[in-house]
C-alpha positions as CSV (number, residue, x, y, z in Angstrom):
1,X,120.1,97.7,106.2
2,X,119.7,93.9,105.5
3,X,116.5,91.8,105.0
4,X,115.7,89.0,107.6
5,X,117.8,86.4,106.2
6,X,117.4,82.6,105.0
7,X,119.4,80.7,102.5
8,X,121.2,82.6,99.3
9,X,119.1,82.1,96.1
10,X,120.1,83.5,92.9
11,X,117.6,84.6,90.4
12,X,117.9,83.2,86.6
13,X,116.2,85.6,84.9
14,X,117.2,89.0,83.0
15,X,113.7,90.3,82.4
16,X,113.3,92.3,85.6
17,X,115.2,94.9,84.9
18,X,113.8,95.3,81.4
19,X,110.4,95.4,82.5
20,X,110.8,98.1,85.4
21,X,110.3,100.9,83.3
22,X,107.0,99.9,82.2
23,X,105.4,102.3,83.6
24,X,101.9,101.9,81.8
25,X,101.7,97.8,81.8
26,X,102.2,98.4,85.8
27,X,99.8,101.1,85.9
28,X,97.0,99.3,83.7
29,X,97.5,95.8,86.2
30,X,97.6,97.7,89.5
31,X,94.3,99.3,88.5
32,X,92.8,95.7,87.6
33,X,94.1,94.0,90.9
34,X,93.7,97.1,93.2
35,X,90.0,96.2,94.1
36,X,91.1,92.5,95.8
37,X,94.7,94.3,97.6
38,X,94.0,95.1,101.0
39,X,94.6,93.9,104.8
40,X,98.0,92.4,105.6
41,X,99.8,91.4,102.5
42,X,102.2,89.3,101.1
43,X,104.1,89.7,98.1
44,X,105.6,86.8,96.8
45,X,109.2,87.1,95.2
46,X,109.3,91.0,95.0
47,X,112.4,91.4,92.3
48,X,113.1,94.7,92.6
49,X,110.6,96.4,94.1
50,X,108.8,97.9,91.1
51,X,105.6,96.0,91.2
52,X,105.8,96.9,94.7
53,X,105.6,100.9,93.9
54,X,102.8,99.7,91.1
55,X,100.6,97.8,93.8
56,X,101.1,99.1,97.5
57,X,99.2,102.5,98.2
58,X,100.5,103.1,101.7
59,X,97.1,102.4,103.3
60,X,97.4,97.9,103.8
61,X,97.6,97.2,107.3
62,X,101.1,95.7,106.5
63,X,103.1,94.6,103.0
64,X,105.9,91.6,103.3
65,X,107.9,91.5,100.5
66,X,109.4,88.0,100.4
67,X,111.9,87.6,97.7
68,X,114.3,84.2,97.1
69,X,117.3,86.0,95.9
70,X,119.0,87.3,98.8
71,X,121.0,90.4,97.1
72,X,117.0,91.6,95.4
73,X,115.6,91.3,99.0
74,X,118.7,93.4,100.8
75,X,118.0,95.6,97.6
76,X,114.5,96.1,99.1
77,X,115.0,96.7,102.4
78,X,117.7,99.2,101.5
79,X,114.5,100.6,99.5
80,X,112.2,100.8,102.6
81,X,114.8,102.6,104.7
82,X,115.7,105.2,101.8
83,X,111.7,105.9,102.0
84,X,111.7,104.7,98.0
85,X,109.2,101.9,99.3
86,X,105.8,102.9,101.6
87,X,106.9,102.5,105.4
88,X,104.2,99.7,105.8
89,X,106.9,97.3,103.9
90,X,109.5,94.9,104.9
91,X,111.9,92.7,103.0
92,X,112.3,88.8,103.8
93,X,114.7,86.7,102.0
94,X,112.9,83.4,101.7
95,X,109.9,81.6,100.0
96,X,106.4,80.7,101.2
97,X,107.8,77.3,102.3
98,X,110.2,79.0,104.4
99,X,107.5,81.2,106.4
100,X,105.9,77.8,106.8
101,X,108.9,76.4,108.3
102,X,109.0,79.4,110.5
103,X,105.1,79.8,111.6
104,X,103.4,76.3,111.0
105,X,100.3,76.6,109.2
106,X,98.8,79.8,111.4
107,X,97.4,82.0,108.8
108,X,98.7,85.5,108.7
109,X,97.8,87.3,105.6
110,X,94.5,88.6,104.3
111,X,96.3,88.7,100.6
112,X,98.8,86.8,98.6
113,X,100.2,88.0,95.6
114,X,102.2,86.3,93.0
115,X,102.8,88.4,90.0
116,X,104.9,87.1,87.4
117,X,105.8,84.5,89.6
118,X,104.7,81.4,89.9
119,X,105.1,80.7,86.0
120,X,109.1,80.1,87.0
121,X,107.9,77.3,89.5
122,X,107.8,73.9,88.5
123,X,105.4,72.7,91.1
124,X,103.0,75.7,90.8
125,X,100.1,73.8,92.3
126,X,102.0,72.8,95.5
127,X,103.2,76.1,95.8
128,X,99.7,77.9,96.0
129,X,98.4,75.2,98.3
130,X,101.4,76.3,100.5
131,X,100.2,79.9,99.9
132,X,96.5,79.0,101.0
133,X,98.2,78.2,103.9
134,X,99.4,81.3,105.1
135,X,96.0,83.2,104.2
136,X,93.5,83.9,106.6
137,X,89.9,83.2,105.8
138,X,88.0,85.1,103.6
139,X,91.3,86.5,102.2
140,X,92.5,86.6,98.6
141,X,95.2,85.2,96.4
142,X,96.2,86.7,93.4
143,X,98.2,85.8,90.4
144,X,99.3,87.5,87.5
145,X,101.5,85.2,84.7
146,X,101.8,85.1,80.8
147,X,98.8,83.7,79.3
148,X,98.8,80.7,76.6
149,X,100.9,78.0,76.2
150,X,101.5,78.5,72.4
151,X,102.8,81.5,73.1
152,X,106.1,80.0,74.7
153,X,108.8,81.3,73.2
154,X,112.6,81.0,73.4
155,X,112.1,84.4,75.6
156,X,110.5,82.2,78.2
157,X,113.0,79.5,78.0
158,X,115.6,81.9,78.7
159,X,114.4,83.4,81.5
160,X,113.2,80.3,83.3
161,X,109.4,80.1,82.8
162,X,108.0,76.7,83.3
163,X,105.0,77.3,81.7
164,X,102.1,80.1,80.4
165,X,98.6,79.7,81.8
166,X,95.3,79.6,79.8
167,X,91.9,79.7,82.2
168,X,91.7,75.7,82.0
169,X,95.1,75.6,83.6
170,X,93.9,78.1,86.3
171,X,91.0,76.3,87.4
172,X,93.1,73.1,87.7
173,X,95.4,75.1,89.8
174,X,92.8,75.7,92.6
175,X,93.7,75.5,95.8
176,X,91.5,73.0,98.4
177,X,89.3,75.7,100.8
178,X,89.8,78.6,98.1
179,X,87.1,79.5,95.6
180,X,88.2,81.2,92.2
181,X,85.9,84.7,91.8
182,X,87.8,85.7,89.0
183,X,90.1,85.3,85.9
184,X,90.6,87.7,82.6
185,X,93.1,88.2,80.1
186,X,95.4,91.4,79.7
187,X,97.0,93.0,77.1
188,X,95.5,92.2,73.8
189,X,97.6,93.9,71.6
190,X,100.6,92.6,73.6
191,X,99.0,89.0,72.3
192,X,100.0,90.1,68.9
193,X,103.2,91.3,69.4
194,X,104.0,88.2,71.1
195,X,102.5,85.8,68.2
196,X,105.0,87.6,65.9
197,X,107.8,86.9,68.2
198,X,107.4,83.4,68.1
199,X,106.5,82.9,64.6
200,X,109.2,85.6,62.9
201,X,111.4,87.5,65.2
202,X,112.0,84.4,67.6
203,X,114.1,86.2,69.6
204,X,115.3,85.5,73.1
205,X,115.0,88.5,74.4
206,X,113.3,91.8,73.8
207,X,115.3,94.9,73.9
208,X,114.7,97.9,75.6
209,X,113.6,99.9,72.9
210,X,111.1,96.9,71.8
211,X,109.8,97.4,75.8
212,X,109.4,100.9,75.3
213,X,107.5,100.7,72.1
214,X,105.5,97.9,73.9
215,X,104.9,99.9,76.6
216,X,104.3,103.2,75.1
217,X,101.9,102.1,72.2
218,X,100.9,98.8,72.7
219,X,99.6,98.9,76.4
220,X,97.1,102.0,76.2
221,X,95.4,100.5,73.0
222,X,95.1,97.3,74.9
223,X,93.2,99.0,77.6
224,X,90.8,100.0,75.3
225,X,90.5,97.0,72.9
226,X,90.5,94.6,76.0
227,X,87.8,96.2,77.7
228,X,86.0,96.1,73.9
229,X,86.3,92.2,73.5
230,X,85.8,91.6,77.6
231,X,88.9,90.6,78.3
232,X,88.6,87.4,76.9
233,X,92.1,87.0,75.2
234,X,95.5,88.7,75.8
235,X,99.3,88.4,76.9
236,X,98.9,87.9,80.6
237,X,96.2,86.2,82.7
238,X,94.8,87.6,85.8
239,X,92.9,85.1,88.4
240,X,92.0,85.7,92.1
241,X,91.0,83.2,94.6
242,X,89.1,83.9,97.8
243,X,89.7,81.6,101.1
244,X,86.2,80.2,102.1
């Protein structure tokens, strides 16, 4: 099976594949974005389908997964047909430009999601006006991306992240028509693990066993320290916007 085709893209980065495995970081942010996930949905550059096992429960009126890199988004409709992925979901090799191209302006989604995404893309604040675009009123667009510029390592460089995001940088990002209703920061013990990256380790990137550890140690005691501090500092940032 083959996804609905546009122009071959190749993706830069190496992370995805690392990261797929964690099991408890995808469990802990599916829990946190759950609550604004509903309605027709659009997942913006869908990798390899993992965050798409993490996020979709089966019950969305409908789940697009749109992915640049043409060989990911065969990958995931190969997934859909083999019943790995929740019947609701389709593959699309494209960006949100290219559903713009295709359908005007006409809203057609009561949910965006970028997650880990729009951190690779230099003209993030063009790319979530195009986003608004495609969401119907009184729908929701959600982001999830590293958090804290001085956290940028040569781990993001490598793996093509423009940028990290602190909650100044969201609210500069808004959308016109969309309202922000909320933003927190994830993984707190993650944070530290990170700081010592850049400072000592400076490596370019993490290995799987270092993922694992992350995942297996660090991730559970940041549910409970973030909740602890409010969720006022940590390795990823989380902020929703709601279409007026």
């Amino acid at each position: 099976m083959t996804a609905d085709a546009l122009p071959a893209y190749a993706y830069p980065g190496g992370e995805l594949e690392l990261f797929a495995q964690a099991r408890n970081w995808k469990s802990y942010f599916a829990r946190v974005l759950r609550p604004f996930i509903g309605g027709s949905v659009l997942e913006v550059g869908a990798g390899l389908g993992a965050t798409t096992k993490a996020l979709c429960s089966g019950d969305e009126q409908s789940w697009l997964c749109l992915e640049p890199d043409t060989g990911m988004a065969v990958s995931l409709a190969e997934q859909v047909a083999a019943g790995e992925l929740p019947a609701i979901c389709r593959a699309k090799a494209g960006t949100v430009a290219d559903l713009l191209s295709e359908r005007g302006a006409a809203p057609a989604f009561d949910c965006v999601l970028y997650i880990d995404v729009i951190e690779h893309i230099a003209d993030d604040a063009e790319e979530l006006r195009r986003a608004s675009r495609v969401l119907r009123s009184g729908g929701r667009l959600v982001v999830l991306s590293p958090a804290f510029q001085w956290l940028y390592t040569p781990f993001d460089a490598a793996i093509g992240h423009v940028r990290r995001y602190d909650r100044l940088m969201i609210d500069r990002l808004t959308p016109p028509g969309l309202v922000r209703v909320a933003v927190r920061y994830l993984d707190s013990v993650g944070l530290l693990a990170s700081l010592a990256n850049r400072l000592v380790l400076r490596s370019q990137l993490p290995t799987a066993r270092q993922i694992q550890a992350w995942d297996r140690f660090m991730v559970p005691a940041s549910q409970v320290v973030d909740r602890i501090f409010g969720r006022w500092f940590g390795r990823s940032i989380v902020a929703v916007w709601r279409k007026e």
